[in-house]
N, C-alpha and C positions, 0 to 999 in steps of 0.2 A: 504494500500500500504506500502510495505517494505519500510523504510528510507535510504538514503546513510548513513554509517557512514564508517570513517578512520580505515586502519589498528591499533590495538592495540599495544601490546608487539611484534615486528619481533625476531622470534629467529635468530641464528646464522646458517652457511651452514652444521658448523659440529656437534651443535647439533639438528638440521634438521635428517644428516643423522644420527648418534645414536640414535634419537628415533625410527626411522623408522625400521635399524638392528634389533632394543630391538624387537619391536612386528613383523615382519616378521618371521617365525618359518620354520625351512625346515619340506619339506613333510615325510610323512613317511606312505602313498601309496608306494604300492609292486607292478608292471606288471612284467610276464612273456614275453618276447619278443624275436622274431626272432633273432639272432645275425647278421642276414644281417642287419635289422633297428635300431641296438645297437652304432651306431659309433657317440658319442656325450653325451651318457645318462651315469649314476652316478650308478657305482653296487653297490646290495643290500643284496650281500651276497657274504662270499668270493668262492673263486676257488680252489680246489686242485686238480689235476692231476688226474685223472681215469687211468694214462697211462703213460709211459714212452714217453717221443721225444727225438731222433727219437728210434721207435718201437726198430730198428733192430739194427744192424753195417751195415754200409752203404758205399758205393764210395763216396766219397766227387768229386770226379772228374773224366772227362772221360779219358780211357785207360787202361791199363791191372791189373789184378789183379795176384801177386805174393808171394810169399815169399822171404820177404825183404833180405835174406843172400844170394840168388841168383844170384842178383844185385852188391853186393861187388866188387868195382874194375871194374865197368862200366865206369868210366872214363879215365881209365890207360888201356883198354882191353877189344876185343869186345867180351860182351856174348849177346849168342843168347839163346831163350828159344821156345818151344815149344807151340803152339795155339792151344788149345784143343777144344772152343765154344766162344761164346758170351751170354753175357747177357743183353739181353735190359730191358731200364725204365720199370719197375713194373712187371718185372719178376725177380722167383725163381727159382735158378738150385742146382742142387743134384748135378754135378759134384764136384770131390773134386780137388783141386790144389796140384801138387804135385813137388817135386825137381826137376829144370830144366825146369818146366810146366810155362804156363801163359792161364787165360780165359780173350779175353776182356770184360770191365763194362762201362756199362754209371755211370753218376751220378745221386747220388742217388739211385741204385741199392742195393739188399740184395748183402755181400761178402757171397764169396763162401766158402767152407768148406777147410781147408789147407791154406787159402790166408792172410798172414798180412800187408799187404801195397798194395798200386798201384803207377803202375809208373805212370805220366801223357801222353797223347799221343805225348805233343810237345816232349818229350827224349826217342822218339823210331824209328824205322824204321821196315817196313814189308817186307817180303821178301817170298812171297808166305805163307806158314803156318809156318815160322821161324819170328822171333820178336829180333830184335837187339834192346838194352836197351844202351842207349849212359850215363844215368847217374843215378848211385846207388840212392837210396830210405832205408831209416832207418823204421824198423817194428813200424807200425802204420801210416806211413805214408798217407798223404789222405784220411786220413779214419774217420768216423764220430760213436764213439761209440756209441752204446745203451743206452739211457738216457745223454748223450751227453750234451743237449741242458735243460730237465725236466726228473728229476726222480719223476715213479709213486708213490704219497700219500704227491708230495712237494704243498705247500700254493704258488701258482701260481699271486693269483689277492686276496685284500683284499677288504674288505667292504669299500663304498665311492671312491675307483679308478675311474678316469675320462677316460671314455671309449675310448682311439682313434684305429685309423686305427691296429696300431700295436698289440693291447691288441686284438681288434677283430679276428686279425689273429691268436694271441696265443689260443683264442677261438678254431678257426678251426681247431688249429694243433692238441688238442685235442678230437675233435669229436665232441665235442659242437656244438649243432643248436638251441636254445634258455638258456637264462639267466638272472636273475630276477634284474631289475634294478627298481631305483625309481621313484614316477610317476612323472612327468611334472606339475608345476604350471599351473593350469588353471585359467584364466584371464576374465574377463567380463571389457570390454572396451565399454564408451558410452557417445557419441557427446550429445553433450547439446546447447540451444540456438533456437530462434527462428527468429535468422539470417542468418545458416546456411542449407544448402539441398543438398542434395546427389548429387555426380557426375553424370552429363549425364540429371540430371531432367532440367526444366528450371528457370531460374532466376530471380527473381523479383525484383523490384526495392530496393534495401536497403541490396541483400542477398547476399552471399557466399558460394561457394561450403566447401564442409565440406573436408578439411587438417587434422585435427588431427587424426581420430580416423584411418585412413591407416597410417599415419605414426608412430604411437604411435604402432597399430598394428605389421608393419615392423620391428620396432626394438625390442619387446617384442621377437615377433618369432626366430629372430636374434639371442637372448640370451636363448632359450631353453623352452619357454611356447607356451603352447594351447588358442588361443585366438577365443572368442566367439566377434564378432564387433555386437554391439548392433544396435537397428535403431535409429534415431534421436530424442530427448526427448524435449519440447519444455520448456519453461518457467514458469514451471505450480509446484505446490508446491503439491499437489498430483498426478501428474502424476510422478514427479520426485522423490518423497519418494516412491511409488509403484515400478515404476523400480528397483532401490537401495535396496531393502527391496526382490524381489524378484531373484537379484542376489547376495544376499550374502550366497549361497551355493557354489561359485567360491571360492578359496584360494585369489584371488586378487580386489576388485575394483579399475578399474580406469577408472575417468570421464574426461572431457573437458571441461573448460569453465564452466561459473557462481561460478567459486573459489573468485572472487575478491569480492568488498563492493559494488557493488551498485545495484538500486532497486532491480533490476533482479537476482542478484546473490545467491541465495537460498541454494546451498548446503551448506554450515558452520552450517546454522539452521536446515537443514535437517537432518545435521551429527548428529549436537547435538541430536537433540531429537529418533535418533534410534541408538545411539553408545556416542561415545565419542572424542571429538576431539581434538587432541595431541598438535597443531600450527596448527595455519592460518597464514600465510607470514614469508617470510624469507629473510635474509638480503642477498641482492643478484641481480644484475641484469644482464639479464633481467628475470625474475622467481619470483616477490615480491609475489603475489598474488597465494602462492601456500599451498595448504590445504593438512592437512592427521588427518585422526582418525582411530577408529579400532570400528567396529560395528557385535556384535554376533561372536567375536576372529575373524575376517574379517579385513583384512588393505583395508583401504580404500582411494585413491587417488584423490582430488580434482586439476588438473592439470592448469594452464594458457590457457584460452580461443587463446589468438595471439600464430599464428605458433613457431615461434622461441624461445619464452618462453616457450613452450610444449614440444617442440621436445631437445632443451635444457635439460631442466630438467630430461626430460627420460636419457639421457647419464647421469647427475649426481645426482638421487635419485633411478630411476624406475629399471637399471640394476643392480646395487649393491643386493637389497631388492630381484628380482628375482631371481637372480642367487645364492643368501642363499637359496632364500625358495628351489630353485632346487638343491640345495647340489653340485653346480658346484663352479670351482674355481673362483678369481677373476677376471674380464673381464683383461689381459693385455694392459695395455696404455700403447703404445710408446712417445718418446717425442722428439723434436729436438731443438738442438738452431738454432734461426735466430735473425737477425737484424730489429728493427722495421722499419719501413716507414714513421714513421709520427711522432711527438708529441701526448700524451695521456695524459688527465687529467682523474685521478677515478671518479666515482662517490661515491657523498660524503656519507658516511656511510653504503655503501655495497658494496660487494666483486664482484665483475663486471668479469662474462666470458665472452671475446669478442673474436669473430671467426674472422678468418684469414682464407690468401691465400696464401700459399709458393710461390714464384717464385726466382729460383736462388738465394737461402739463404736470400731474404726479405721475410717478415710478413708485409704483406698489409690489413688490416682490411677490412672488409667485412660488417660489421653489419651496419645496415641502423635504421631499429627500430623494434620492435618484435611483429610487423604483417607480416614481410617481410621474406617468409620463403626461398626467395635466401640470405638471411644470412645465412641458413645453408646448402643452396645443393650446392653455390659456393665454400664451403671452407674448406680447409682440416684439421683444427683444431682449439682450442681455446687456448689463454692465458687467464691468472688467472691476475686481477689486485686488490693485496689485499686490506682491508681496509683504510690499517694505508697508503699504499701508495700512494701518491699524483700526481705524473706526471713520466711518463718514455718520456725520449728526445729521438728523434729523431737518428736510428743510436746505440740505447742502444740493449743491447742483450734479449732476452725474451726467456722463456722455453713454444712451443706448443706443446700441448696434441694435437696429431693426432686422426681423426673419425677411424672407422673401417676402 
């Protein structure tokens, strides 16, 4: 039988996360992919233009298309010009525009042949096939040059651009319908514990439904990986090294539970003997009891068994380490000051993130103890209560880190 024995050396929380940076390596998997399912992934190669945008000279707006010296003196004097056609959206006309002439345009139409401006329609008046222009227009006006917008053979998107909405659209405006972006971390996520059993099963005297490995799941996905949720592995030191051993062809392990010392807790020894492992515990609460090594250039994550410490720690080790390996940028944390609620003493010799509840500019703490995972679904962020600091009074101001 395993012995209990005490945490060792705890590292620190930042050099916690610099080890974990150090071995986390971004992917450099290539997919081809649809530009419809591209809004979020990391390109792999850059872009340059096949093509001019827009293609042609175009209407920028709707109403006539003229020659701007016509107009001269539309506001001192009424000229009328002559309606020869129309041109509708995504048509082209061979009419040519000539002196004293006008074709009406939508926008975005080809300009006609002779035409260097358009008046807008609000500064005209129709008058059967006669077109009274209330106010001059200077040549080019309204109008969207050819290449305008992208001249064709320009470097459009470079390598590592974070794909959003807009990039995708600059996709389409050049014709583009797939583009090679980088793969997705894929992730092996897997419950540990012979206390725990899937939702929905039934419960036995001593057990818990299994919290971690969906919530760990939810937020991995959150931040850009493929997650494989494993089935429930129990207590067992070959059945738990076989697991482990057989997902490290994922870019990620992360486990649940049996991180800390006692009997039962077997992955540290696990680690060790098919990798190597980097820390076990970290000064920090609540999250002491949190392991990582690298097994066959595999990172591998021993996470806190109790909800709060798990899902904790995913916001401050597991999305950083992702979002590298995924070549995405860094997750943005908002933050706000508010006023605390209560008196707080640190706990002594680690860095304490305690969740909070905003209401009307208080920070009302929320943390119970880190089995209790309504400390993090009631609360909309955490403060940092450093080491070195001792008590914040009551009414003192504090900086939350907002969740998603």
């Amino acid at each position: 039988m395993k012995e209990m024995e005490p945490f060792k050396l705890l590292v620190s929380h930042e050099k916690a996360k610099e080890t974990i940076l150090k071995t986390c390596i971004p992917i450099d998997r290539i997919e081809n992919i649809s530009i419809a399912g591209a809004s979020g992934r990391v390109l792999a190669s850059d872009v340059k233009a096949n093509r001019s945008v827009p293609p042609f000279e175009r209407s920028a707006m709707d109403g006539y298309a003229v020659i701007a010296e016509d107009t001269f003196g539309a506001d001192e004097s009424e000229i009328k010009l002559e309606l020869d056609g129309v041109i509708h959206a995504g048509e082209v006309s061979d009419q040519e525009v000539s002196r004293g002439h006008c074709i009406q345009i939508a926008t975005g139409s080809p300009m006609p042949s002779g035409a260097n401006s358009v008046v807008m329609v609000e500064y005209t008046e129709r008058h059967e096939d006669r077109i009274l222009v209330t106010r001059p227009v200077y040549p080019g006006a309204n109008v969207s040059k050819k290449g305008e917008d992208i001249v064709e053979g320009d470097l459009v998107l470079t390598t590592g651009a974070w794909l959003t909405p807009a990039k995708i659209g600059t996709l389409a405006a050049l014709g583009w319908t797939h583009v090679d972006v980088f793969g997705r971390p894929r992730i092996a996520v897997i419950p540990t514990g012979e206390e725990i059993v899937a939702p929905g099963e039934n419960l036995n005297p001593g057990q818990i439904y299994d919290v971690n490995s969906f919530t760990l799941e939810a937020i991995l996905q959150a931040h850009g990986a493929q997650v494989d949720r494993f089935g429930i592995v129990g207590d067992d030191y070959s059945a738990l090294k076989d697991t482990i051993e057989k997902a490290l062809h994922y870019d990620m392990v992360v486990l649940s539970g049996g991180s800390s010392v006692g009997e039962k807790d077997l992955l540290a020894g696990i680690l060790g003997d098919v990798g190597e492992v980097l820390f076990h515990g970290v000064q920090i609460k609540p999250g002491k009891p949190t392991l990582y090594g690298v097994a066959q250039s595999t990172p591998v994550f021993g996470m806190p068994g109790y909800p709060t410490s798990c899902l904790s720690n995913a916001y401050i080790f597991l999305v950083p380490a992702v979002r590298q390996m995924g070549r995405q940028p860094p997750a943005h944390q908002k933050t706000v000051l508010a006023k605390i609620s209560k008196r707080l003493v640190s706990a002594s010799g680690r860095m304490q993130f305690l969740t909070v509840r905003i209401r009307n500019g208080i920070a009302h703490p929320v943390y119970k103890h880190s089995g209790a995972i309504t400390s993090m679904a009631t609360a909309d962020g955490y403060i940092i209560l450093p080491i070195n600091l001792d008590v914040i009074e009551e009414g003192d101001s504090v900086e939350v880190t907002l969740f998603e």
